[in-house]
Backbone of each chain as ProteinMPNN parsed JSONL, in Angstrom:
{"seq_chain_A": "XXXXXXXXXXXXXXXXXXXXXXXXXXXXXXXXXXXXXXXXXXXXXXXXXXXXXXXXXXXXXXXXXXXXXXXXXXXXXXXXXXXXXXXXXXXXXXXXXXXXXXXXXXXXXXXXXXXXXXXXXXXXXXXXXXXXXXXXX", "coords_chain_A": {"N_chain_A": [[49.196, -265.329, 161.987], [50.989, -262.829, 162.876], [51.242, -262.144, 165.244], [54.007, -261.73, 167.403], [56.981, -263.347, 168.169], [58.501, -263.699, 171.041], [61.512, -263.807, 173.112], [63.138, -264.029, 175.975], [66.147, -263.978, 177.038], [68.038, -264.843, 179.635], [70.051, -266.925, 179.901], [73.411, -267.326, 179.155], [75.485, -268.912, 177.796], [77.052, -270.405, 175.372], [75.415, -272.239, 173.702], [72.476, -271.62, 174.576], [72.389, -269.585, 173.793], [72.33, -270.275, 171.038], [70.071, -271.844, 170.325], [68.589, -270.525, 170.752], [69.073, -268.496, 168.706], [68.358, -269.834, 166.672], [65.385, -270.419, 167.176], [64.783, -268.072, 166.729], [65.455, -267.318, 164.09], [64.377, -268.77, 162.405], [61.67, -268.01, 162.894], [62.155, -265.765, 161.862], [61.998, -266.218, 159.367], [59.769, -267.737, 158.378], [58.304, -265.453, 158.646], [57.31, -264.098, 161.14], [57.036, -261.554, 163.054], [59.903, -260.721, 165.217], [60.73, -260.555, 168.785], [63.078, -259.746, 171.302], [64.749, -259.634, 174.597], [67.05, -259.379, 176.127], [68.614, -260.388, 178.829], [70.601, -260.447, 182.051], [73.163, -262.797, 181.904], [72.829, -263.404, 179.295], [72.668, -260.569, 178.585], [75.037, -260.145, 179.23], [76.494, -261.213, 177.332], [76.46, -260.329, 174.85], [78.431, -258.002, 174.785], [80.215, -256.082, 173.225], [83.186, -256.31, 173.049], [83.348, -258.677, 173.79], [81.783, -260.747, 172.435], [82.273, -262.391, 170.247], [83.468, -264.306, 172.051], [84.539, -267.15, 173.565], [81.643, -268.754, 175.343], [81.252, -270.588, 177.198], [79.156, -273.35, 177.613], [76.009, -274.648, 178.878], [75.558, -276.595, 182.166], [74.801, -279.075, 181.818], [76.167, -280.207, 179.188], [78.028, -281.817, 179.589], [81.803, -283.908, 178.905], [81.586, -284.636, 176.686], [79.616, -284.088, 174.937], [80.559, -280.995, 175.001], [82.4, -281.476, 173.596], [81.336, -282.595, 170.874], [80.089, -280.075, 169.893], [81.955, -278.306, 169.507], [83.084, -279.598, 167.964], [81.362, -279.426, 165.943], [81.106, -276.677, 165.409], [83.548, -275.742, 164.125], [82.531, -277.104, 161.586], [81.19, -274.647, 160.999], [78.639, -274.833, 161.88], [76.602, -274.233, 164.093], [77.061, -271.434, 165.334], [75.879, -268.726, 166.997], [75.842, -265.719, 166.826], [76.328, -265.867, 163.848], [73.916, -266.882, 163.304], [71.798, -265.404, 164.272], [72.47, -263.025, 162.757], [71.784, -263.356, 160.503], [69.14, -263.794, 160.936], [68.34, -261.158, 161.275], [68.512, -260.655, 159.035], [67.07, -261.299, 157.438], [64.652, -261.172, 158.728], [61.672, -258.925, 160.548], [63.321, -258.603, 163.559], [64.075, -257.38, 166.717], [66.11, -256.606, 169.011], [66.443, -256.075, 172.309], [68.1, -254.354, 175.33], [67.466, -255.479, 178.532], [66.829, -252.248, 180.906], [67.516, -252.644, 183.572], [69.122, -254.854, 183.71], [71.889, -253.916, 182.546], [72.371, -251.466, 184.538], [73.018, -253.061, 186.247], [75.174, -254.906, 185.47], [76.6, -252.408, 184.658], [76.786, -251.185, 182.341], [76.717, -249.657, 179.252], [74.943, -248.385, 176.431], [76.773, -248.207, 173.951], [78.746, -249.926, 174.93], [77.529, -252.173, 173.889], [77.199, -254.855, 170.603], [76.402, -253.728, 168.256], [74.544, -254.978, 167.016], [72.241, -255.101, 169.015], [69.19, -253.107, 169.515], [68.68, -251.133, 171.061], [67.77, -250.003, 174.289], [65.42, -250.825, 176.72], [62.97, -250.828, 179.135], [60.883, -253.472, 180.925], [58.08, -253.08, 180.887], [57.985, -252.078, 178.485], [58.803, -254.013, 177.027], [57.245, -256.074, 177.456], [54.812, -255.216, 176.633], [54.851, -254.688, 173.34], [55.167, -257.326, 172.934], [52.784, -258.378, 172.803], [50.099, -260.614, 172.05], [51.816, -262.683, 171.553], [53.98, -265.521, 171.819], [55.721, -266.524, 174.421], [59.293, -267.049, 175.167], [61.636, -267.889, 177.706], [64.484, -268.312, 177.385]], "CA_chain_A": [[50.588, -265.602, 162.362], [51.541, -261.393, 162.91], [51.739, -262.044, 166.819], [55.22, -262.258, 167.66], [57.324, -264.835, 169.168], [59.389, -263.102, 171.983], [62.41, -264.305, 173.469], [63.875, -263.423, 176.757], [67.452, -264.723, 176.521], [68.423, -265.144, 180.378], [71.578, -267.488, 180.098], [74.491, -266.835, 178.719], [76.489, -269.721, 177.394], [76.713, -270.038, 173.753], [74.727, -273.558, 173.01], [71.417, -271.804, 174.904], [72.174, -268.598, 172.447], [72.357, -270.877, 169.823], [69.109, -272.631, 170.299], [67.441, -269.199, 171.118], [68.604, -267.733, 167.558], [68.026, -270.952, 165.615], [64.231, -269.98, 167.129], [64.952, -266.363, 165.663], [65.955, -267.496, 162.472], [63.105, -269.734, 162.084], [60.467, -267.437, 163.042], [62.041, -264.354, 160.844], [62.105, -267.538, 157.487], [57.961, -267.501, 158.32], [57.688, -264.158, 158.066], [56.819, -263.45, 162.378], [58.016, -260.59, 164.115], [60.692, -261.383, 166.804], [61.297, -259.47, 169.996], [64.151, -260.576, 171.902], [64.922, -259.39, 175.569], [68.248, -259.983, 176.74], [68.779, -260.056, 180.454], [71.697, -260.94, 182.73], [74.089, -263.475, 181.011], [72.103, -263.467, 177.983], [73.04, -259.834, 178.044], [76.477, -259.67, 179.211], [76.931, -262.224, 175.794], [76.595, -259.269, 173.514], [79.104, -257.083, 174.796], [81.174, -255.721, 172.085], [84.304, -256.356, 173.407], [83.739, -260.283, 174.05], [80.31, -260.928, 171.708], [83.358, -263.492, 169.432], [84.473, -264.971, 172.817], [84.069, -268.627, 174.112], [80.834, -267.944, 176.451], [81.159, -271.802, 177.543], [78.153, -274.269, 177.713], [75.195, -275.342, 180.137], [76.85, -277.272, 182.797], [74.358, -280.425, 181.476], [77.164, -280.809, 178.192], [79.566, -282.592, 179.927], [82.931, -283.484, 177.918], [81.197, -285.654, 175.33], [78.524, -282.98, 174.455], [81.532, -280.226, 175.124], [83.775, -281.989, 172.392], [80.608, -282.517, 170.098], [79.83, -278.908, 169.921], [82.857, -277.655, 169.599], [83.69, -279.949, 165.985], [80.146, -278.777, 165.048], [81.467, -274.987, 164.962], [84.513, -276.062, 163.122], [82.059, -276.747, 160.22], [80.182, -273.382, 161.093], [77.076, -275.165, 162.072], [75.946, -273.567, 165.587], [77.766, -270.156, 165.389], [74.646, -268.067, 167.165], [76.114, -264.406, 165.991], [75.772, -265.714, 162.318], [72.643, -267.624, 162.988], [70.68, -264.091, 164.325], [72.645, -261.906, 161.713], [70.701, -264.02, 159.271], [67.68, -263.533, 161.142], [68.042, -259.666, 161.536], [68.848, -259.606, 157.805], [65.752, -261.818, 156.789], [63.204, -260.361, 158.932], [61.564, -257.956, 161.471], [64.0, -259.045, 164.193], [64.3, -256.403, 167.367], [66.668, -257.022, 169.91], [66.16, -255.129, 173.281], [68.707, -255.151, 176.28], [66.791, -255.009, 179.627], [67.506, -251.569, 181.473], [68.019, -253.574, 185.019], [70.452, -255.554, 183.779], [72.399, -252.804, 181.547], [72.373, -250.883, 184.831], [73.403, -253.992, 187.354], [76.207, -254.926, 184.61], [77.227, -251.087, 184.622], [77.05, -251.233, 180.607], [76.148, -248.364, 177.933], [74.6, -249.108, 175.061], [77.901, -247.849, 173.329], [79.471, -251.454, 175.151], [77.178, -253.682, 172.904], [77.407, -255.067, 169.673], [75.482, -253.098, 167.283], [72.924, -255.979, 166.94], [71.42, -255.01, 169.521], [68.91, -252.646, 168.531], [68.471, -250.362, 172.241], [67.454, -250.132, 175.819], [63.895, -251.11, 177.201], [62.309, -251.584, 180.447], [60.013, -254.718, 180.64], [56.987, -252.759, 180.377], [58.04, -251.823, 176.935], [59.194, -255.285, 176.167], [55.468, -256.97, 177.8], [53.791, -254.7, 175.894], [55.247, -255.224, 172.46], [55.106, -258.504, 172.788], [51.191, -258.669, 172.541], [49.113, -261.908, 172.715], [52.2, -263.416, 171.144], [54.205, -266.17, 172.94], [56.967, -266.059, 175.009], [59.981, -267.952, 175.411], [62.542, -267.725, 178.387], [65.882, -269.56, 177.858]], "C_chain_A": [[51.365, -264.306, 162.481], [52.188, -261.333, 163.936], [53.386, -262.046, 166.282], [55.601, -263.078, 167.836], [58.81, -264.032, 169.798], [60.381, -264.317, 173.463], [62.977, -263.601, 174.474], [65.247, -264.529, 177.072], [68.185, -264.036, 178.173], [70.071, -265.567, 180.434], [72.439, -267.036, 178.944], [76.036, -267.65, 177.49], [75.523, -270.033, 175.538], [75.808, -271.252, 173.214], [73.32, -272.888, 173.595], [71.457, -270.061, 174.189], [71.738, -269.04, 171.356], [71.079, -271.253, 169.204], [68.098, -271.133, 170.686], [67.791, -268.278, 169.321], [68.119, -269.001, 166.639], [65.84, -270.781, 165.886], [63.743, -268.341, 166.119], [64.969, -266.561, 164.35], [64.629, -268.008, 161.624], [61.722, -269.427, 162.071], [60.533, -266.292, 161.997], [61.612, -265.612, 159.064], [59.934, -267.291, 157.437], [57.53, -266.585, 158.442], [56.722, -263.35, 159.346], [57.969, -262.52, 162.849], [59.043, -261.283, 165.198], [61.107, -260.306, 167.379], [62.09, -260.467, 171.101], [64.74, -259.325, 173.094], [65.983, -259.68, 175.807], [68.228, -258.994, 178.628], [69.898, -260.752, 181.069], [72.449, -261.204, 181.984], [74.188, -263.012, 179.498], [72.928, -261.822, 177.395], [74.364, -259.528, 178.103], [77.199, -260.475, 177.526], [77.041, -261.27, 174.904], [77.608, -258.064, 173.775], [80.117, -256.966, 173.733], [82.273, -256.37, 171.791], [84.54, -258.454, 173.536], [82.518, -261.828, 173.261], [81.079, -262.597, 170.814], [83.562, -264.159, 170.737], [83.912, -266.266, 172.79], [83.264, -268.267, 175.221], [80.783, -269.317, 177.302], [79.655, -272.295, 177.379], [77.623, -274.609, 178.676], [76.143, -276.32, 180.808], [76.257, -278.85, 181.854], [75.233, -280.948, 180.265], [78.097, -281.924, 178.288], [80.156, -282.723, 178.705], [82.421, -284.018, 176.71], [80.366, -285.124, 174.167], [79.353, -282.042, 174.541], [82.087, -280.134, 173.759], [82.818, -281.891, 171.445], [79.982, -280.974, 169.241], [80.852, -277.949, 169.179], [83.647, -278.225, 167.75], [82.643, -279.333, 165.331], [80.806, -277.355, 164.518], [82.546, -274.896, 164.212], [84.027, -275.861, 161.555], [81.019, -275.248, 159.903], [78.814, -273.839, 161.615], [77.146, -274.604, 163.963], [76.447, -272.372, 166.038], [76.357, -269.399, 165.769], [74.813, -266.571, 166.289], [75.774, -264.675, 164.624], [74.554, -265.912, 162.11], [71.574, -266.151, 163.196], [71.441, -263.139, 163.606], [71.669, -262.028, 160.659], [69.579, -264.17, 159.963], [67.35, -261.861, 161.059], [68.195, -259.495, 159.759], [67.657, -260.046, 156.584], [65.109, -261.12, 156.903], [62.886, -259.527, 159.914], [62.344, -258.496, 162.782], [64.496, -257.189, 165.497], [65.1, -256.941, 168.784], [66.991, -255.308, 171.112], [66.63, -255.703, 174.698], [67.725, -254.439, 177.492], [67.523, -253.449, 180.292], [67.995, -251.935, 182.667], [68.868, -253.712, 184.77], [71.428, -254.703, 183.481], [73.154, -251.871, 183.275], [73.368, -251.756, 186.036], [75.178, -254.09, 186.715], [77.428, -253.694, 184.574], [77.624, -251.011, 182.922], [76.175, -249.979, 180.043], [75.971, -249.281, 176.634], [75.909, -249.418, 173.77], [78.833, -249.293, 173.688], [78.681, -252.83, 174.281], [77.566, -253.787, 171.487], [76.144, -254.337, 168.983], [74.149, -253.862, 166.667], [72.064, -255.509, 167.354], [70.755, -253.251, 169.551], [68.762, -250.997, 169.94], [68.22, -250.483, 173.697], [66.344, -250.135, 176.314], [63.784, -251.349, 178.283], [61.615, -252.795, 180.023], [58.647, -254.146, 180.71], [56.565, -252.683, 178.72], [58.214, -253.536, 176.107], [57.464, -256.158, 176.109], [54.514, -256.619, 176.475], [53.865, -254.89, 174.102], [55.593, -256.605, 172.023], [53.979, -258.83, 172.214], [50.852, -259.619, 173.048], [50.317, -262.99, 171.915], [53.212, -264.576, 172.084], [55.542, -265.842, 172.905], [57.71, -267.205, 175.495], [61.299, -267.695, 176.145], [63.65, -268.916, 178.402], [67.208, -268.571, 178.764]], "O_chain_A": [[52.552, -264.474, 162.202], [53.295, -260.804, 164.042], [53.832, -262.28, 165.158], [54.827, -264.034, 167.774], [59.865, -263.847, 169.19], [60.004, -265.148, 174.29], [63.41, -262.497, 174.146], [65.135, -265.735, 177.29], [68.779, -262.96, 178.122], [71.018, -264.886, 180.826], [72.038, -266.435, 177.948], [76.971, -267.204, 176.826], [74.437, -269.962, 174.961], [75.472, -271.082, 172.042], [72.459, -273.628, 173.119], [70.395, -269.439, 174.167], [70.902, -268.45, 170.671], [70.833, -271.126, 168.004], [66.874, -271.117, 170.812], [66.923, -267.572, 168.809], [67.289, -268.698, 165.782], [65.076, -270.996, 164.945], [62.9, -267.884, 165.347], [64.391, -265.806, 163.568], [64.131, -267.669, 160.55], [60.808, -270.077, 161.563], [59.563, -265.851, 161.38], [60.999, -265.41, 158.016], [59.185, -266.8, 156.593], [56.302, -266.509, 158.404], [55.859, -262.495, 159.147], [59.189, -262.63, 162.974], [58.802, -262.294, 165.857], [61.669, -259.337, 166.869], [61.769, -261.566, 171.553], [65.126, -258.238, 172.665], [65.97, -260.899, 175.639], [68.018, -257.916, 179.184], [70.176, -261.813, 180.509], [72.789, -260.332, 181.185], [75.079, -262.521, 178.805], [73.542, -261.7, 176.335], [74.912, -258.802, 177.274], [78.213, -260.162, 176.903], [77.894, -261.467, 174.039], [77.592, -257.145, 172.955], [80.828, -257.937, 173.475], [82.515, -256.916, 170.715], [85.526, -259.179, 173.402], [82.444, -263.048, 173.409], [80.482, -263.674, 170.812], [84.179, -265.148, 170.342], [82.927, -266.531, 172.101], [83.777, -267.581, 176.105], [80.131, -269.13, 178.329], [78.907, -271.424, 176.936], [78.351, -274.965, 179.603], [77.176, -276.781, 180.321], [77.068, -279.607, 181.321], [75.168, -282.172, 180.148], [78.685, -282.643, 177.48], [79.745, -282.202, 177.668], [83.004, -283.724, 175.666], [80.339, -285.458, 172.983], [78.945, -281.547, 173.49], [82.221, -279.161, 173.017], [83.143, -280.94, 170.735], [79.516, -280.977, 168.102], [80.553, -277.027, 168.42], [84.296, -277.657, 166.872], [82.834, -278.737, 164.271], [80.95, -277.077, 163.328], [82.597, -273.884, 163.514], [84.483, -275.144, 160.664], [80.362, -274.946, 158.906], [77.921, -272.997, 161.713], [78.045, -274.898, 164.752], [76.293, -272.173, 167.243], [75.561, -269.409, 164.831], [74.112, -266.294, 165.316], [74.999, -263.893, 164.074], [73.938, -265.444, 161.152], [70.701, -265.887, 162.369], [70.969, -262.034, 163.875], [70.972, -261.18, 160.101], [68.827, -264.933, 159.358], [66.226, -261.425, 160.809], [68.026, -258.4, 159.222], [67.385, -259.564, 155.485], [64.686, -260.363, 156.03], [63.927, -259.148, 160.451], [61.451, -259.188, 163.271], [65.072, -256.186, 165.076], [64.504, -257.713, 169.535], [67.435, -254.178, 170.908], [66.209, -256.709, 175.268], [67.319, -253.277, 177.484], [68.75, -253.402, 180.213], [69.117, -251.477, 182.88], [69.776, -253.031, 185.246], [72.155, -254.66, 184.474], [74.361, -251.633, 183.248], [74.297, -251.198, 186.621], [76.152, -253.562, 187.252], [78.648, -253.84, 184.5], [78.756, -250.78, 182.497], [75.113, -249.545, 180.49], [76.491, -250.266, 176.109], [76.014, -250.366, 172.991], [79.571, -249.738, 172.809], [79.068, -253.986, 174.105], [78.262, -252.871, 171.051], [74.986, -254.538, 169.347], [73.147, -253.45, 166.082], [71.052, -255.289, 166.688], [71.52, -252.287, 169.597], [68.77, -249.86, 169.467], [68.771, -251.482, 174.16], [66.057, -248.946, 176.448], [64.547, -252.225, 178.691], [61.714, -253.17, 178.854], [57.847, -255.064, 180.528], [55.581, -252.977, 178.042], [57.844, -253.969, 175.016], [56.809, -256.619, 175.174], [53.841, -257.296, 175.697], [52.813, -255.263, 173.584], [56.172, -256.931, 170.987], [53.988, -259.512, 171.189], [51.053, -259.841, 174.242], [49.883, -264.105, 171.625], [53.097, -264.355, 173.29], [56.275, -265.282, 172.09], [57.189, -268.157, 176.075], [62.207, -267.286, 175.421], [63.731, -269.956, 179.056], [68.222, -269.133, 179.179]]}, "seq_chain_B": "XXXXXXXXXXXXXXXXXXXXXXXXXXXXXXXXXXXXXXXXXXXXXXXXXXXXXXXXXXXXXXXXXXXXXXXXXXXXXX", "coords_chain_B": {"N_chain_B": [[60.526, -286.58, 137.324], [59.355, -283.082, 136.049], [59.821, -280.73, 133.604], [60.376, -277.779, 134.377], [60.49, -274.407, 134.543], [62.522, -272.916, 136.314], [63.69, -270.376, 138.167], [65.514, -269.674, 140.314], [68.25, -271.102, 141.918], [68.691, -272.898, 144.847], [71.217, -273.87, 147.096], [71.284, -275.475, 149.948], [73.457, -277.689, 150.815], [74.548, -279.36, 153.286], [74.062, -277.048, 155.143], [72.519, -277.05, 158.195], [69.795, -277.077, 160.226], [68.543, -273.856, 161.362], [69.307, -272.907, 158.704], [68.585, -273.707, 155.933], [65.841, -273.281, 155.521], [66.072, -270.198, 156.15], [67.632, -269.456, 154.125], [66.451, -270.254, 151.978], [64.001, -268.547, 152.508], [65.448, -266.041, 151.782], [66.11, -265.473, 149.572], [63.517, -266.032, 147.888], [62.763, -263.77, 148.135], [63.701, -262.072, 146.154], [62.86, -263.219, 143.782], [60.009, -262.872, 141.219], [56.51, -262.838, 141.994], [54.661, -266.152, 141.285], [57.257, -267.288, 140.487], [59.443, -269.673, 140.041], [61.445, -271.65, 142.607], [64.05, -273.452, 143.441], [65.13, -275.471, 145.872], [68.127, -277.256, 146.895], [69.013, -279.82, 149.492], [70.267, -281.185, 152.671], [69.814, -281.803, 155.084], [67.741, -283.431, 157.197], [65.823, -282.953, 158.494], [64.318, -280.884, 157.034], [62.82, -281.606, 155.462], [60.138, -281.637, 156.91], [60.527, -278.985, 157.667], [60.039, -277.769, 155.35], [57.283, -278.564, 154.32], [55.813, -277.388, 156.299], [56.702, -274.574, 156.444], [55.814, -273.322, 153.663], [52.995, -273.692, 153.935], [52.46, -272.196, 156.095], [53.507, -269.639, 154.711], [52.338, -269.589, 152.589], [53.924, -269.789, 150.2], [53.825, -271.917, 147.521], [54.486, -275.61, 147.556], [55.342, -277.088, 145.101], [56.841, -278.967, 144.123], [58.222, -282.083, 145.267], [61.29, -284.117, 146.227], [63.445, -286.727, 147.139], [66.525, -288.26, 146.841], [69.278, -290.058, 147.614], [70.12, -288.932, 150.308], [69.857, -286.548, 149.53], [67.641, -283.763, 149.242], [65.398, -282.767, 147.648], [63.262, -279.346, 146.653], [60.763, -277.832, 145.074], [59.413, -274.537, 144.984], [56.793, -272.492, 144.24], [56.691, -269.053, 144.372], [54.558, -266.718, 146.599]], "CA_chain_B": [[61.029, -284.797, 137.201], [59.097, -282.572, 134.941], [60.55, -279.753, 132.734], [59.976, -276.485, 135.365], [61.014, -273.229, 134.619], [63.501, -272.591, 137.542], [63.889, -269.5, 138.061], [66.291, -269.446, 140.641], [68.82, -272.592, 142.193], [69.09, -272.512, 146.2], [72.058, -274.927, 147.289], [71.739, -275.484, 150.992], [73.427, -278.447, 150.909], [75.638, -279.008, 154.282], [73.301, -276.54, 156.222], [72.026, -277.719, 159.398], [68.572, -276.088, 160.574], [66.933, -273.174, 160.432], [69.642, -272.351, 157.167], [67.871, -274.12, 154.792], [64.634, -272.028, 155.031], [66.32, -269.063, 156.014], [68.568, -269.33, 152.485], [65.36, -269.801, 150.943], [63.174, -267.393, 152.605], [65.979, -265.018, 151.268], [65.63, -266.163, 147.533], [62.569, -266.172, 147.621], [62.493, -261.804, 148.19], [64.879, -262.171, 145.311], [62.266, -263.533, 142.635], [58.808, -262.085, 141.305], [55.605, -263.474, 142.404], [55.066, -266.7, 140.447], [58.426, -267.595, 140.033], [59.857, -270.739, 140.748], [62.967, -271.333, 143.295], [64.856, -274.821, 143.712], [66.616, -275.939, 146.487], [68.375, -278.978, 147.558], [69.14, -279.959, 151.219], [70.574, -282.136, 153.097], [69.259, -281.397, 156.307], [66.438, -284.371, 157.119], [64.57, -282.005, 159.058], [64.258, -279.823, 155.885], [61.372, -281.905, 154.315], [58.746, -281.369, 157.527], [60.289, -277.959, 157.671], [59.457, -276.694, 153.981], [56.108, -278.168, 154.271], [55.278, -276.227, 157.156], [57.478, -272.948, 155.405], [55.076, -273.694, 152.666], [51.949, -274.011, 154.379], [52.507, -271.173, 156.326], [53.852, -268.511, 154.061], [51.547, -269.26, 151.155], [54.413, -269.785, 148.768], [53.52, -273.291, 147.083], [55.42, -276.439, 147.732], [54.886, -277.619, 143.847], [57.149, -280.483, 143.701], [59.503, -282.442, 146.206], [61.364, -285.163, 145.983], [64.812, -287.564, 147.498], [67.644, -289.119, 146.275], [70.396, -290.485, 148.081], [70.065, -287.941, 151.366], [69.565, -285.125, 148.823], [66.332, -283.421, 149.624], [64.839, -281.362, 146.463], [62.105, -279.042, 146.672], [60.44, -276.596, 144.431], [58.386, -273.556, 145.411], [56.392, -271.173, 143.882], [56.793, -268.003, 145.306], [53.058, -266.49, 146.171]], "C_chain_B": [[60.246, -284.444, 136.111], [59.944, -281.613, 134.634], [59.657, -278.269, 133.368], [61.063, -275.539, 134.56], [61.512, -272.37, 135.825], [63.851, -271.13, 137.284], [65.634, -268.888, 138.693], [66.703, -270.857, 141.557], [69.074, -271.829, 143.734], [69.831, -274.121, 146.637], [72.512, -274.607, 148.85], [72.228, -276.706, 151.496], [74.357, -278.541, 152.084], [75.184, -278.315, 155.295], [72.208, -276.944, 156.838], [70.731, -276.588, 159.138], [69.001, -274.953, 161.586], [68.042, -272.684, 158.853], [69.2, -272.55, 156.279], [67.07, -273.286, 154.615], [65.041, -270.817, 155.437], [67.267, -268.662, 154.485], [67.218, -269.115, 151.428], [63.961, -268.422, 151.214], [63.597, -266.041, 152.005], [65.816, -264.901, 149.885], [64.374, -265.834, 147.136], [62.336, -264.51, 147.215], [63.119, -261.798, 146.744], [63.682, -261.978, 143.504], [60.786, -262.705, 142.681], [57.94, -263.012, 141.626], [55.313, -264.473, 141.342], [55.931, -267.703, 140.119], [58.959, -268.764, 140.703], [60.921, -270.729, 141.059], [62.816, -273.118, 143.349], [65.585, -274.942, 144.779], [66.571, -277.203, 147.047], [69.098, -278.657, 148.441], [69.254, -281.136, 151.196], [70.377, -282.626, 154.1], [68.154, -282.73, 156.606], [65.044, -283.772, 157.453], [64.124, -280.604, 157.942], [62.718, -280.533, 155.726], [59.935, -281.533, 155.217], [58.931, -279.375, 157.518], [60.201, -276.824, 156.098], [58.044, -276.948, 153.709], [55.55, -277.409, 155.473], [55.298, -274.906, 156.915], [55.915, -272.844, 154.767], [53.836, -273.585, 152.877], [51.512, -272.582, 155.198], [52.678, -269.47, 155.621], [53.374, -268.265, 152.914], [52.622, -269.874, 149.832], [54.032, -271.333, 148.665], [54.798, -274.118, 147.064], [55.01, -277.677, 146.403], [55.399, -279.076, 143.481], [58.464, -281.17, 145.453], [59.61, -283.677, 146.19], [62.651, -285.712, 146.505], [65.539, -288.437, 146.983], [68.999, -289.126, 147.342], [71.114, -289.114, 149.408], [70.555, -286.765, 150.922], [68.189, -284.941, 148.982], [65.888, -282.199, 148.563], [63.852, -280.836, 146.776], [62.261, -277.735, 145.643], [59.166, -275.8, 144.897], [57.753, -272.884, 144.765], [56.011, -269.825, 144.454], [55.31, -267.249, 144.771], [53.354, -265.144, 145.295]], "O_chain_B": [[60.241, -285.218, 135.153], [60.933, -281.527, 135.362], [58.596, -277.831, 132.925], [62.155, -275.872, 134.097], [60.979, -271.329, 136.211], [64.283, -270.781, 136.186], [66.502, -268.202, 138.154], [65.817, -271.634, 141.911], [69.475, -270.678, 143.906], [69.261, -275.209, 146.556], [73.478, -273.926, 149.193], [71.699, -277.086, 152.541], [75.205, -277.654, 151.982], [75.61, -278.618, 156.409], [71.127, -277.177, 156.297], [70.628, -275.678, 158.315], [69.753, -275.194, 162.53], [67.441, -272.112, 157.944], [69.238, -271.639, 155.453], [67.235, -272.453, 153.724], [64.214, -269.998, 155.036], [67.39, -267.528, 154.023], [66.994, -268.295, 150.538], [63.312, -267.723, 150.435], [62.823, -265.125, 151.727], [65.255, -263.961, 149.323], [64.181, -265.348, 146.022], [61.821, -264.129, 146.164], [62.396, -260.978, 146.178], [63.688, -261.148, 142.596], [60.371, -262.082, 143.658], [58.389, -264.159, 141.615], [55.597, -264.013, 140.236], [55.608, -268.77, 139.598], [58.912, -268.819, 141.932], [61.735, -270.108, 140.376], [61.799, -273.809, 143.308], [66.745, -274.533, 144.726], [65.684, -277.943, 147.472], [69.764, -277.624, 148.5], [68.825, -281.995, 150.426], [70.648, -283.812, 154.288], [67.625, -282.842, 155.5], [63.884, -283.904, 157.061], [63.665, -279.522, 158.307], [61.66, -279.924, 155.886], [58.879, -281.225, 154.664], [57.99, -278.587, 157.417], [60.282, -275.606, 155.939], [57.386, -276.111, 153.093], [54.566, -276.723, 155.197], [54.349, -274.135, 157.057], [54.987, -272.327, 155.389], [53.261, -273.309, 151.825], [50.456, -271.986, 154.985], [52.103, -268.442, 155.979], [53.615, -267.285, 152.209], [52.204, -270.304, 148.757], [53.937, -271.97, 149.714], [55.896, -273.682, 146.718], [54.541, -278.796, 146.608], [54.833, -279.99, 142.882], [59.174, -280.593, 146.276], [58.655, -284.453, 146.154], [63.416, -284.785, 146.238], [65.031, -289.509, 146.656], [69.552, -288.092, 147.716], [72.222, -288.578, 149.378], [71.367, -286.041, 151.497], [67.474, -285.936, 148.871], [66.048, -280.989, 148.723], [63.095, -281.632, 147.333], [63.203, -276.976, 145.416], [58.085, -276.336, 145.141], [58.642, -272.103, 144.422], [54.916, -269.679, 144.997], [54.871, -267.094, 143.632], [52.43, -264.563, 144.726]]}, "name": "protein", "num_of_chains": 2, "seq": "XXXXXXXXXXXXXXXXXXXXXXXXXXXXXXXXXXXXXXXXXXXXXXXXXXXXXXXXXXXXXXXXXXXXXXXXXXXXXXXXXXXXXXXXXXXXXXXXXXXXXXXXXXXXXXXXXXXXXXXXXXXXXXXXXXXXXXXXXXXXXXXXXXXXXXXXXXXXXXXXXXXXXXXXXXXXXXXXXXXXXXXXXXXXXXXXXXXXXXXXXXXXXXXXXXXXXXX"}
């Protein structure tokens, strides 16, 4: 169980963060590496400046799943930022923003949230991944 | 219930998943090898996910047990 379990974190809206650290969290509790890719959305979500904001929800929520979501975080339950703090503070947890995107975005590392741990191509990310599996949300 | 030597009390009661085993995976660093940890949950999905924890991570899943959508378990940390 050493492999990894690598995460490329595509979208952007905070319920498919949520469900991408609640994988983080869950893999650092068993004691697997996690490598986590952020690309596009996924990465504009960590910008410093808006990392706290409302990133909205998949369109599939509609208002009923919208409203449901939204009392959940009231009681703290689905907050992603806390959910992968408490994975970075469990276990080996590496978060790596694509250089593409970083470059498309027009972002410096100096614009993210300090979570995130640096800047990688996807060679570096493939390769550090290993024979472990991979999960694109 | 028997008479355990608890070492340490983990009260994730109210936390949704993955907090439960991430509260205890933290606890667990906490105590020496041996040592028994407690926690109760409320979570439903707690009980498949501490025997899997458990199964996976070596530490022993020594006792577990429910009352009134309280979910106890005790571990022994390997």
């Amino acid at each position: 169980m050493d492999e990894p379990i690598n995460l490329v974190l595509f979208s952007g809206t905070d319920d498919k963060l949520q469900a991408a650290a609640v994988l983080a969290a869950g893999a650092a509790a068993l004691g697997r590496p996690v490598r986590i890719f952020l690309q596009y959305w996924g990465l504009d979500a960590f910008r410093a400046d808006r990392i706290a904001a409302d990133h909205g929800l998949a369109p599939e929520a509609g208002e009923a799943g919208a409203a449901a979501v939204k009392e959940a975080l009231k009681t703290g339950k689905g907050d992603w930022v806390a959910t992968l703090q408490a994975a970075k503070e469990l276990g080996d947890v590496d978060i790596q923003a694509c250089s593409l995107s970083m470059d498309i975005l027009k972002l410096a590392q100096s614009d993210l949230d300090p979570m995130v741990d640096g800047v990688s191509g996807v060679a570096a990310f493939l390769i550090n991944a290993g024979d472990g599996q991979m999960v694109f949300i | 219930m028997t008479d355990l030597d608890i070492k340490l009390k983990v009260d994730a009661s109210g936390l949704s998943c993955p907090l439960p085993i991430v509260r205890t995976a933290q606890a667990m660093k906490t105590v020496s090898s041996g040592d028994l940890v407690e926690v109760i949950a409320t979570d439903p999905g707690s009980v498949k996910d501490f025997e899997a924890w458990s199964k996976s991570t070596g530490n022993v899943l020594v006792e577990q047990d429910s009352n009134g959508g309280k979910f106890r378990f005790v571990l022994r940390r390997k």
